[in-house]
mmCIF file as gemmi writes it, N, C-alpha and C atoms, coordinates in Angstrom:
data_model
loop_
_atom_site.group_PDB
_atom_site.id
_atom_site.type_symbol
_atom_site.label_atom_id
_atom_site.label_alt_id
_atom_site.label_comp_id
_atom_site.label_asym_id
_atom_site.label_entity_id
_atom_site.label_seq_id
_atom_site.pdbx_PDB_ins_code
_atom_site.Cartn_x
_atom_site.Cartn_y
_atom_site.Cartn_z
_atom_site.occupancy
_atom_site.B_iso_or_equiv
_atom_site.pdbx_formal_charge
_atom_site.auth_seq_id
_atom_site.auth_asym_id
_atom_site.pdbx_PDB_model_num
ATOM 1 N N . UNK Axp A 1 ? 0.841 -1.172 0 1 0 ? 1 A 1
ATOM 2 C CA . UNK Axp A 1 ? 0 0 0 1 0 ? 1 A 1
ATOM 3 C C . UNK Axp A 1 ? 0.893 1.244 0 1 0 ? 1 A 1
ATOM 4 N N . UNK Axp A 2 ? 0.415 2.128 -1.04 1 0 ? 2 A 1
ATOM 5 C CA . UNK Axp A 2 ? 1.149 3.337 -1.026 1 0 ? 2 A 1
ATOM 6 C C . UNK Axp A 2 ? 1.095 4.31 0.017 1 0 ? 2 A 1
ATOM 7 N N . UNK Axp A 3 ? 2.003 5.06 0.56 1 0 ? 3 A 1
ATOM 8 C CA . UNK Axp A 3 ? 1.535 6.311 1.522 1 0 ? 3 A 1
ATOM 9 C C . UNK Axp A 3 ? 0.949 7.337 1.038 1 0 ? 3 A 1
ATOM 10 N N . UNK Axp A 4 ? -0.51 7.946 1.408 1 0 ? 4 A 1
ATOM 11 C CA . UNK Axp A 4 ? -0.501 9.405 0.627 1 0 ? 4 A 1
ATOM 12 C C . UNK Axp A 4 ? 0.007 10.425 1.391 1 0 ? 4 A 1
ATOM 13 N N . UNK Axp A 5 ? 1 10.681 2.312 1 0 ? 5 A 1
ATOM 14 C CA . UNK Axp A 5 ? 1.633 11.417 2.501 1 0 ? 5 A 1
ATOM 15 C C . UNK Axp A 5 ? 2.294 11.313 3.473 1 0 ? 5 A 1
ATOM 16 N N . UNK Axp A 6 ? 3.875 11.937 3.86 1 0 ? 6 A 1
ATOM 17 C CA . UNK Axp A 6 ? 4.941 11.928 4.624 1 0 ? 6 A 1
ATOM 18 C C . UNK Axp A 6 ? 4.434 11.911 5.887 1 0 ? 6 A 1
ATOM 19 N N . UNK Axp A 7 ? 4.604 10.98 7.025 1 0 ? 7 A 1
ATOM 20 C CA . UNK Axp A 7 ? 3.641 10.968 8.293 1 0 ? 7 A 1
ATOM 21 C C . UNK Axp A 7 ? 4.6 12.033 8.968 1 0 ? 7 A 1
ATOM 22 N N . UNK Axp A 8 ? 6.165 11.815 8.38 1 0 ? 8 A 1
ATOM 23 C CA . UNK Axp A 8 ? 7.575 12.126 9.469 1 0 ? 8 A 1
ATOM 24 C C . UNK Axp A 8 ? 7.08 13.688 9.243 1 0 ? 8 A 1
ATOM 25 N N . UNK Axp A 9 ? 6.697 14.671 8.178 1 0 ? 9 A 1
ATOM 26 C CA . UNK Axp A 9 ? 7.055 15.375 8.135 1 0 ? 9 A 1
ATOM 27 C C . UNK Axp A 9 ? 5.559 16.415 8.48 1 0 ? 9 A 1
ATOM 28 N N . UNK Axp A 10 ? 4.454 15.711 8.609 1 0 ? 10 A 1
ATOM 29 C CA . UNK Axp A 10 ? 3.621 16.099 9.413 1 0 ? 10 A 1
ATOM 30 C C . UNK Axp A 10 ? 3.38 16.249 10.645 1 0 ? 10 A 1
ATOM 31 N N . UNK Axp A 11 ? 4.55 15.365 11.304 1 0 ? 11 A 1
ATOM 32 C CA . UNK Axp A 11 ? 4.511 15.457 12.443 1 0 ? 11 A 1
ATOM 33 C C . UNK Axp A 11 ? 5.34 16.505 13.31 1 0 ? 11 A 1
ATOM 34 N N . UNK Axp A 12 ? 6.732 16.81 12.309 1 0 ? 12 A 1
ATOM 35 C CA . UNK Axp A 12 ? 7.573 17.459 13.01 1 0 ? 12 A 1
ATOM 36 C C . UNK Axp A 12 ? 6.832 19.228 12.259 1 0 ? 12 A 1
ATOM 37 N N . UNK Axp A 13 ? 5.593 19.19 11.554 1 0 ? 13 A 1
ATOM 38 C CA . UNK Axp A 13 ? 5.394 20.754 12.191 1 0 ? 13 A 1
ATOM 39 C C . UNK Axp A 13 ? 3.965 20.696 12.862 1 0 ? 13 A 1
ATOM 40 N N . UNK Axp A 14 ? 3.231 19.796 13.118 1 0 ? 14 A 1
ATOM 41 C CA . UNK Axp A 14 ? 2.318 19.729 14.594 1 0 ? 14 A 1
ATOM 42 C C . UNK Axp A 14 ? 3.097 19.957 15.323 1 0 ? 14 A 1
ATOM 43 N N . UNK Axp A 15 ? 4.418 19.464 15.643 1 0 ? 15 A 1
ATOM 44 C CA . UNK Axp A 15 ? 5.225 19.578 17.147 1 0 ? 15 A 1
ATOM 45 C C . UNK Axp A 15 ? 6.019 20.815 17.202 1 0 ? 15 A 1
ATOM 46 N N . UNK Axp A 16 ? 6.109 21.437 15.66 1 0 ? 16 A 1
ATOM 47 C CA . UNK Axp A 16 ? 6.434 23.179 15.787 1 0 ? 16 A 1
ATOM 48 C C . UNK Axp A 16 ? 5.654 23.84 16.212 1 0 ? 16 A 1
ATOM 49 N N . UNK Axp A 17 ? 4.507 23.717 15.635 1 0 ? 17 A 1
ATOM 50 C CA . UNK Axp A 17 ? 3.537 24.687 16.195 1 0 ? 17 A 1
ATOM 51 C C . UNK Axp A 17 ? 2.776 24.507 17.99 1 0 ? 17 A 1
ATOM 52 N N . UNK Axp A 18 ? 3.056 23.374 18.248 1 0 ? 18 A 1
ATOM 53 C CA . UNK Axp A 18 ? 2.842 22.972 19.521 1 0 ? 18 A 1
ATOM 54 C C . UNK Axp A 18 ? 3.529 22.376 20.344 1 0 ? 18 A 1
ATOM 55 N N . UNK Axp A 19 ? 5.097 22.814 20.776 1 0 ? 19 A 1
ATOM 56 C CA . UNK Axp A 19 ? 6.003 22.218 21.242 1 0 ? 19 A 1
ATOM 57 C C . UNK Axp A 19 ? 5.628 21.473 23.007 1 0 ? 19 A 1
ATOM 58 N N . UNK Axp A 20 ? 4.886 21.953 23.475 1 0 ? 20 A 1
ATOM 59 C CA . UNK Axp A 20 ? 4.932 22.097 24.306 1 0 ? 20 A 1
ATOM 60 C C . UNK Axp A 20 ? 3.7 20.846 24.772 1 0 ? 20 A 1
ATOM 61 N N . UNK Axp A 21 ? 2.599 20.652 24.091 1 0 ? 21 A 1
ATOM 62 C CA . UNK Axp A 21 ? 1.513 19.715 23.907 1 0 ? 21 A 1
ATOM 63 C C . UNK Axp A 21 ? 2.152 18.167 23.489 1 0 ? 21 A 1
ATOM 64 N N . UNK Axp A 22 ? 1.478 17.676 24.362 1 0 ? 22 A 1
ATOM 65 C CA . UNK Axp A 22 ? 1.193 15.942 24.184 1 0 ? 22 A 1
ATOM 66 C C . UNK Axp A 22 ? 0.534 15.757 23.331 1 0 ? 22 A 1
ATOM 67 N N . UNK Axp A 23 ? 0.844 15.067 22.302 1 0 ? 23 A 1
ATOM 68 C CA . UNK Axp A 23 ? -0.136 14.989 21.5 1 0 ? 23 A 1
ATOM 69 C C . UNK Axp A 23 ? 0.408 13.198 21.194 1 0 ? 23 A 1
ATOM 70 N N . UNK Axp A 24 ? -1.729 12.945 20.765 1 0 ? 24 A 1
ATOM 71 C CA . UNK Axp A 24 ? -1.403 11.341 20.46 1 0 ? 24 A 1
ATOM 72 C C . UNK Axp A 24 ? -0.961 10.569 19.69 1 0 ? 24 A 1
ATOM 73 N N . UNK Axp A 25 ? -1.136 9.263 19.69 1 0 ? 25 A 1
ATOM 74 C CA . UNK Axp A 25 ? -0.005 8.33 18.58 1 0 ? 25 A 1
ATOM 75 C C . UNK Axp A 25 ? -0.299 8.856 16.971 1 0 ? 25 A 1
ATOM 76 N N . UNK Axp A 26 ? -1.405 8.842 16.979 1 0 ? 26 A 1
ATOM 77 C CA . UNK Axp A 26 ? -2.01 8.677 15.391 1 0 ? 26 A 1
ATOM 78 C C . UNK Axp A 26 ? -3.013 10.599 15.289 1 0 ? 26 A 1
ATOM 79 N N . UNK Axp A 27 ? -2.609 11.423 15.69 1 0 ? 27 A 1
ATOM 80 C CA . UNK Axp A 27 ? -3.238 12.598 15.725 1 0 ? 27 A 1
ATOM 81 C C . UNK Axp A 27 ? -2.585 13.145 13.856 1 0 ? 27 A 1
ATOM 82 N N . UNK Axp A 28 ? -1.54 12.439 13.799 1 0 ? 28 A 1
ATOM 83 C CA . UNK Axp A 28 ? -1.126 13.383 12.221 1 0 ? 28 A 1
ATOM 84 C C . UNK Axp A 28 ? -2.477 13.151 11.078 1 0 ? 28 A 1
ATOM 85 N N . UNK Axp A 29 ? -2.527 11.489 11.749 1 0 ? 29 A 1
ATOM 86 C CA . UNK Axp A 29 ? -3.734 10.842 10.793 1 0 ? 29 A 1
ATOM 87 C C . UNK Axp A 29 ? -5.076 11.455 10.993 1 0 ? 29 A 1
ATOM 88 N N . UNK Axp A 30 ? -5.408 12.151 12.218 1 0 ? 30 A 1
ATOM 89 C CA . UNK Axp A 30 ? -6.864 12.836 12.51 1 0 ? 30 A 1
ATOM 90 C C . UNK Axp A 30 ? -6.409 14.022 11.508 1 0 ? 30 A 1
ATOM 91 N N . UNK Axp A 31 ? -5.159 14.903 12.106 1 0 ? 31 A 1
ATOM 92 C CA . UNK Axp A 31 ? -5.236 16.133 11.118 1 0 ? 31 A 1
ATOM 93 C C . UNK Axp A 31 ? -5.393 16.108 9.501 1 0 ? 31 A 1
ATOM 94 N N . UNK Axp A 32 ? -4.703 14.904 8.908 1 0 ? 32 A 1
ATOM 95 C CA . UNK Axp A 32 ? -4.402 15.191 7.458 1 0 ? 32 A 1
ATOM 96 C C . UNK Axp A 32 ? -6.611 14.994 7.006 1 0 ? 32 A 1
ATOM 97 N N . UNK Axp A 33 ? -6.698 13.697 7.689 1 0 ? 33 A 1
ATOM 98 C CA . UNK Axp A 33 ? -8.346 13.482 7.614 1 0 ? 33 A 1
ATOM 99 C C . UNK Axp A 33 ? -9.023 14.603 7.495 1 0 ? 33 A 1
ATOM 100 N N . UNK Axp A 34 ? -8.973 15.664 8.228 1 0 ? 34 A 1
ATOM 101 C CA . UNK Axp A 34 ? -9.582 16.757 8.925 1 0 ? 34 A 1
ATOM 102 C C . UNK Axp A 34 ? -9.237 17.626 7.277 1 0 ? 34 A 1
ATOM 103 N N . UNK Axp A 35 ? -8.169 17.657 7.004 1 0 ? 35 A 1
ATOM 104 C CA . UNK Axp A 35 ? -7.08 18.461 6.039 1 0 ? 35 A 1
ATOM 105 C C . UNK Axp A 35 ? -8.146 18.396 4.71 1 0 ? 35 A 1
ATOM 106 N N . UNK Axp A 36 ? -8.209 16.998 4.31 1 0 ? 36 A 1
ATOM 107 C CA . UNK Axp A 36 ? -9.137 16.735 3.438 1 0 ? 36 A 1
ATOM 108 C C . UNK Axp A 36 ? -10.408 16.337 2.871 1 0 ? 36 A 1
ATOM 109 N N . UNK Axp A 37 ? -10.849 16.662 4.54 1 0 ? 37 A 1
ATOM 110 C CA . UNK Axp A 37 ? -12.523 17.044 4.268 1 0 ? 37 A 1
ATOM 111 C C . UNK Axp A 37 ? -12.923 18.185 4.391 1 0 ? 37 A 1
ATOM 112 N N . UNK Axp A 38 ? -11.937 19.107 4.744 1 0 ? 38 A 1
ATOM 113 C CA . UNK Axp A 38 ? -12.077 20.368 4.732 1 0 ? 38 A 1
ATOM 114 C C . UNK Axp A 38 ? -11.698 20.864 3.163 1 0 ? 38 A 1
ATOM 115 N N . UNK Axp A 39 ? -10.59 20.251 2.684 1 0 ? 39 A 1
ATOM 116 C CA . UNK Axp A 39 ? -10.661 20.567 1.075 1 0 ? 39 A 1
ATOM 117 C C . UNK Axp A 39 ? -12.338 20.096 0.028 1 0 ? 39 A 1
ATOM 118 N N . UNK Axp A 40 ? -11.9 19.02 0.566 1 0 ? 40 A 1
ATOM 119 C CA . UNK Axp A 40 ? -13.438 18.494 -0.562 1 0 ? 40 A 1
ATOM 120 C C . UNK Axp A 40 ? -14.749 19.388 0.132 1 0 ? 40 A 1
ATOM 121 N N . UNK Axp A 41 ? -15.269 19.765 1.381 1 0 ? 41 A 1
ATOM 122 C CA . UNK Axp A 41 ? -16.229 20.412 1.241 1 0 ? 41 A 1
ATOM 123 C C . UNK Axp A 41 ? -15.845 22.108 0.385 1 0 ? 41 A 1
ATOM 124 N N . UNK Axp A 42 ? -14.937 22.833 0.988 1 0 ? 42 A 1
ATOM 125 C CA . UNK Axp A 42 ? -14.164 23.642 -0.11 1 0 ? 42 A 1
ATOM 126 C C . UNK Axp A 42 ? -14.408 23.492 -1.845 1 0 ? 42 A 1
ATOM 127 N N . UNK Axp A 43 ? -14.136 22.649 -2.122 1 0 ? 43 A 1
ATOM 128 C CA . UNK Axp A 43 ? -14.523 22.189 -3.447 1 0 ? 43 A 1
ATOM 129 C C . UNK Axp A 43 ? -15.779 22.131 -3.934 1 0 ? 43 A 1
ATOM 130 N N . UNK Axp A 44 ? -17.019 21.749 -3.001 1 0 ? 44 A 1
ATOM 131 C CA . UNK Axp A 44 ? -18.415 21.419 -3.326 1 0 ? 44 A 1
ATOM 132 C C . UNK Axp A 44 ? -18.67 22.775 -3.218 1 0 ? 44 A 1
ATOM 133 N N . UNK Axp A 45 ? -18.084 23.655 -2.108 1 0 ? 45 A 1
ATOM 134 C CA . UNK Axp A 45 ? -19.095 24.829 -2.179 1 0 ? 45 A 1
ATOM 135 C C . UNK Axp A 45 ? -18.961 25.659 -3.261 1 0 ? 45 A 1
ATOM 136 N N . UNK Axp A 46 ? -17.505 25.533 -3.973 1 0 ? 46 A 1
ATOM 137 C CA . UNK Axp A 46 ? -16.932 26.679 -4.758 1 0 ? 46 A 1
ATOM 138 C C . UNK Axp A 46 ? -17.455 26.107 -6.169 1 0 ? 46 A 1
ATOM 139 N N . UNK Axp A 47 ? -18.155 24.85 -6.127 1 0 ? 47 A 1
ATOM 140 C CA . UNK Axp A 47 ? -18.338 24.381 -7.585 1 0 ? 47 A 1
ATOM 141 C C . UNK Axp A 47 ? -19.993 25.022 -7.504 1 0 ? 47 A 1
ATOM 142 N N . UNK Axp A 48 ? -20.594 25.014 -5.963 1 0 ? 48 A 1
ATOM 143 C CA . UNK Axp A 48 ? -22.116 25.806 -5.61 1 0 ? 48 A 1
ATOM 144 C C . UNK Axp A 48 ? -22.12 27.147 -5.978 1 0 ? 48 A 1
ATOM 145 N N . UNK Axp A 49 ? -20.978 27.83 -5.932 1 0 ? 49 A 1
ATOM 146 C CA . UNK Axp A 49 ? -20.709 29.166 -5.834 1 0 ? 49 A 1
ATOM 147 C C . UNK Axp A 49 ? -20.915 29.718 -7.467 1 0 ? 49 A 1
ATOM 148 N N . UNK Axp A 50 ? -20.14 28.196 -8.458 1 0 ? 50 A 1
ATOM 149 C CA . UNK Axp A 50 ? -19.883 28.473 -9.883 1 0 ? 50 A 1
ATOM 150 C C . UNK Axp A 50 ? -21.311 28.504 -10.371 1 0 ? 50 A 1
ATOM 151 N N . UNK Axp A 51 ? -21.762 27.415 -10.299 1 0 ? 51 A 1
ATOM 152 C CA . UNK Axp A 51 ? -23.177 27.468 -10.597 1 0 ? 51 A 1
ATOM 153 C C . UNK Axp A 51 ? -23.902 28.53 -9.992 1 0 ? 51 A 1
ATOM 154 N N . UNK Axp A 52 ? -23.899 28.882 -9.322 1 0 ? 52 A 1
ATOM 155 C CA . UNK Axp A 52 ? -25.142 30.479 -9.069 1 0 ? 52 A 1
ATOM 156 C C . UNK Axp A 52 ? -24.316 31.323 -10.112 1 0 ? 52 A 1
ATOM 157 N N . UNK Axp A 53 ? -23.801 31.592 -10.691 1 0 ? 53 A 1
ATOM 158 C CA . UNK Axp A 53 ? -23.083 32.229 -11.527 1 0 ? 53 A 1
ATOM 159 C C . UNK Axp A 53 ? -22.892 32.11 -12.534 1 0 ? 53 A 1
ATOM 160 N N . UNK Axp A 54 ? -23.742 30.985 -13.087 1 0 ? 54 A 1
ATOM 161 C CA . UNK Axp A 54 ? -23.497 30.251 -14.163 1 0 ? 54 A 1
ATOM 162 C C . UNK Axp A 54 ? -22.091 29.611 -15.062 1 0 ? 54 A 1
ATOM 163 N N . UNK Axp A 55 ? -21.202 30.036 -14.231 1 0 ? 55 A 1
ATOM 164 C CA . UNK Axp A 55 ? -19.893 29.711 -14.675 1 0 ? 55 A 1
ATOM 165 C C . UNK Axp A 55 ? -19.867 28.608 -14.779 1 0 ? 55 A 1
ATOM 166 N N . UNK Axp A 56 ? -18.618 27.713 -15.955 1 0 ? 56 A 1
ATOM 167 C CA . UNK Axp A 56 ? -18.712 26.298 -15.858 1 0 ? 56 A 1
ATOM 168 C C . UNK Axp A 56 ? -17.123 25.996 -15.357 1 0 ? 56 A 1
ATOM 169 N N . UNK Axp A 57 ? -16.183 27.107 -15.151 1 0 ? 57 A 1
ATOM 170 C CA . UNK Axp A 57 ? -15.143 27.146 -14.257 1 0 ? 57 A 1
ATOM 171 C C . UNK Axp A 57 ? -14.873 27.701 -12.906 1 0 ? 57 A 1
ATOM 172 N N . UNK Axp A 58 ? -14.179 26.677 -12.322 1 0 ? 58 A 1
ATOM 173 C CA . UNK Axp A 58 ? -14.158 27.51 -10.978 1 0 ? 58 A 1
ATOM 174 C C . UNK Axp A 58 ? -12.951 28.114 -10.368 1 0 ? 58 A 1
ATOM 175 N N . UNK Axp A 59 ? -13.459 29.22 -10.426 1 0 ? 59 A 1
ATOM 176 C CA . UNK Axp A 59 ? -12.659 30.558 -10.626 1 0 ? 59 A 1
ATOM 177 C C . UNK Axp A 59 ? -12.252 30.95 -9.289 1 0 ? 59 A 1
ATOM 178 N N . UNK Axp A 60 ? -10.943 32.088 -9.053 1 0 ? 60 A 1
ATOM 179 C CA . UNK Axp A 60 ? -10.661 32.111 -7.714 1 0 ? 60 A 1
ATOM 180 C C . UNK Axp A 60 ? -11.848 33.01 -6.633 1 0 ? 60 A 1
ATOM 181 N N . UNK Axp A 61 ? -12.892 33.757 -7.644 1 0 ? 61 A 1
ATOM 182 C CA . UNK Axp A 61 ? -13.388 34.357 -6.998 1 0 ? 61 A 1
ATOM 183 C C . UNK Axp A 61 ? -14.344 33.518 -6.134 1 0 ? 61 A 1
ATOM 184 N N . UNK Axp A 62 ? -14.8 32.247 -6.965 1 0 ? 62 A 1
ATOM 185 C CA . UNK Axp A 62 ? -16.235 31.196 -6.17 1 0 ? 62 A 1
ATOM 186 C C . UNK Axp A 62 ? -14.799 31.22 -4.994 1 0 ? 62 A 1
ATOM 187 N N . UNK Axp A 63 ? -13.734 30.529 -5.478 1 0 ? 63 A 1
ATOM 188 C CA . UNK Axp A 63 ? -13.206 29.766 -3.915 1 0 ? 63 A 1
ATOM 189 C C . UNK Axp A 63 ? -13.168 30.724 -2.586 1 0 ? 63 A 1
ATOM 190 N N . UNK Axp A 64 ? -12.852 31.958 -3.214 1 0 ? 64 A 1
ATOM 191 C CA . UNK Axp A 64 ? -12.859 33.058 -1.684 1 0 ? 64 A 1
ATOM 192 C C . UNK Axp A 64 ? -14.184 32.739 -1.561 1 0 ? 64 A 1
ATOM 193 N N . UNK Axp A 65 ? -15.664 33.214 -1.812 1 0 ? 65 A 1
ATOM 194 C CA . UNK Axp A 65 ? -16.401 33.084 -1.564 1 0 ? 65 A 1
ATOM 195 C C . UNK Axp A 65 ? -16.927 31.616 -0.619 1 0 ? 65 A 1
ATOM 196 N N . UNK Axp A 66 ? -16.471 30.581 -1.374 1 0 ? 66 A 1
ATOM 197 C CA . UNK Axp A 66 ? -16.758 29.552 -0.288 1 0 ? 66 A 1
ATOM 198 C C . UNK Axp A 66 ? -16.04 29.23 0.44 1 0 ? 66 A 1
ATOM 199 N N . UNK Axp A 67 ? -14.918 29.647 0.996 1 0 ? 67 A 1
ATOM 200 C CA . UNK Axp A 67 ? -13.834 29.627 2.048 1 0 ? 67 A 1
ATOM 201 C C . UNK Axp A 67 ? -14.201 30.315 3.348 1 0 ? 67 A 1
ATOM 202 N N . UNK Axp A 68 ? -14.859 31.576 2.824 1 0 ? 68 A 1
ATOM 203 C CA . UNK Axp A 68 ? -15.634 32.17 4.107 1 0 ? 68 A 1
ATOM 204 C C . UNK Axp A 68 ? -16.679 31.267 4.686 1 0 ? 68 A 1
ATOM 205 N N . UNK Axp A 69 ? -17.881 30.661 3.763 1 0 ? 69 A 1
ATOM 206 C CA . UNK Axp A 69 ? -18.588 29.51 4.351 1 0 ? 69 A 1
ATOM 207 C C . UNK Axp A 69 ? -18.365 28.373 5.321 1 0 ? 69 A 1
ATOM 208 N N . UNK Axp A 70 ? -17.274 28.099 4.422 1 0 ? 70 A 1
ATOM 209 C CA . UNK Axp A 70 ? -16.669 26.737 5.231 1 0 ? 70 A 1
ATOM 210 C C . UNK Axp A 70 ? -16.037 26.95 6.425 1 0 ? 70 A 1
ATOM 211 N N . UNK Axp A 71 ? -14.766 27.948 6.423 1 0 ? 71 A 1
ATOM 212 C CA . UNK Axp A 71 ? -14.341 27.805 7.555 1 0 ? 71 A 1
ATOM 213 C C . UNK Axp A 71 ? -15.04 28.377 8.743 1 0 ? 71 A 1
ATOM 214 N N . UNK Axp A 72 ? -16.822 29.306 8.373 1 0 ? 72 A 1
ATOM 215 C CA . UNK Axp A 72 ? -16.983 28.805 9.629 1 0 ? 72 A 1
ATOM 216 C C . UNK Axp A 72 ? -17.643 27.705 10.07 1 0 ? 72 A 1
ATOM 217 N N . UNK Axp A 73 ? -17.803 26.82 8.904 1 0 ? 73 A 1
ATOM 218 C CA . UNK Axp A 73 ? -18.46 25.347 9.674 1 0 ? 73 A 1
ATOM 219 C C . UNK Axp A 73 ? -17.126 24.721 9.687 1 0 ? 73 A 1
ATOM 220 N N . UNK Axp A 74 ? -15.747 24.797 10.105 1 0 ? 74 A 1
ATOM 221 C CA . UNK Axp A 74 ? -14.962 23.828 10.87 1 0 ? 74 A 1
ATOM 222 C C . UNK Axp A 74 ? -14.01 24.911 11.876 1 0 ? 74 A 1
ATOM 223 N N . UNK Axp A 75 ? -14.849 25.925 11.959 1 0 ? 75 A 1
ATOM 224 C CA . UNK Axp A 75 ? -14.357 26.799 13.691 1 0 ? 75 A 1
ATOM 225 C C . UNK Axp A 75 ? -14.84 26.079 14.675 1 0 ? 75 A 1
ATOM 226 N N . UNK Axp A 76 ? -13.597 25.494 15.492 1 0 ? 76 A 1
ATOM 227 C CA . UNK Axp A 76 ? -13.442 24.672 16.349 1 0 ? 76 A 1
ATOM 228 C C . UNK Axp A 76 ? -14.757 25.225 17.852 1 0 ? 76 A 1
C-alpha cells in the first residue's frame, strides 16, 4: 500500500507549532483526515458558488467566496 503522505514530516510541524503539547499516537492521521474534508467540502461549495453564476469554471473568486462559508463550519 502506497503512503498518501509523509507521516515524518507532518509530524515534526504539529510539534512546531505545539512544542509544548502531548499529543497522540495517530493525531497526524486525525489532522491530514480533517485536512481533506475540509478541502473536498471547499470544493463542493466553490463548484455551488460556480453554478449560481453560471460559470462552468471555478474561478478564484467562487473559492474566496466559499472559504468564508466553510471555515466557519470547521471553527473549532
Amino acid at each position: 500500500m502506497t503512503r498518501l503522505y509523509p507521516r515524518s514530516t507532518l509530524k515534526r510541524i504539529i510539534n512546531a507549532h505545539e512544542p509544548s503539547m502531548r499529543l497522540s499516537k495517530n493525531v497526524d492521521i486525525k489532522i491530514y483526515v480533517l485536512y481533506l474534508l475540509f478541502l473536498q467540502r471547499l470544493l463542493a461549495e466553490a463548484s455551488r458558488q460556480a453554478q449560481l453564476t453560471h460559470d462552468t469554471i471555478i474561478q478564484s473568486r467562487h473559492v474566496s467566496r466559499a472559504l468564508a462559508l466553510v471555515l466557519q463550519q470547521f471553527k473549532g
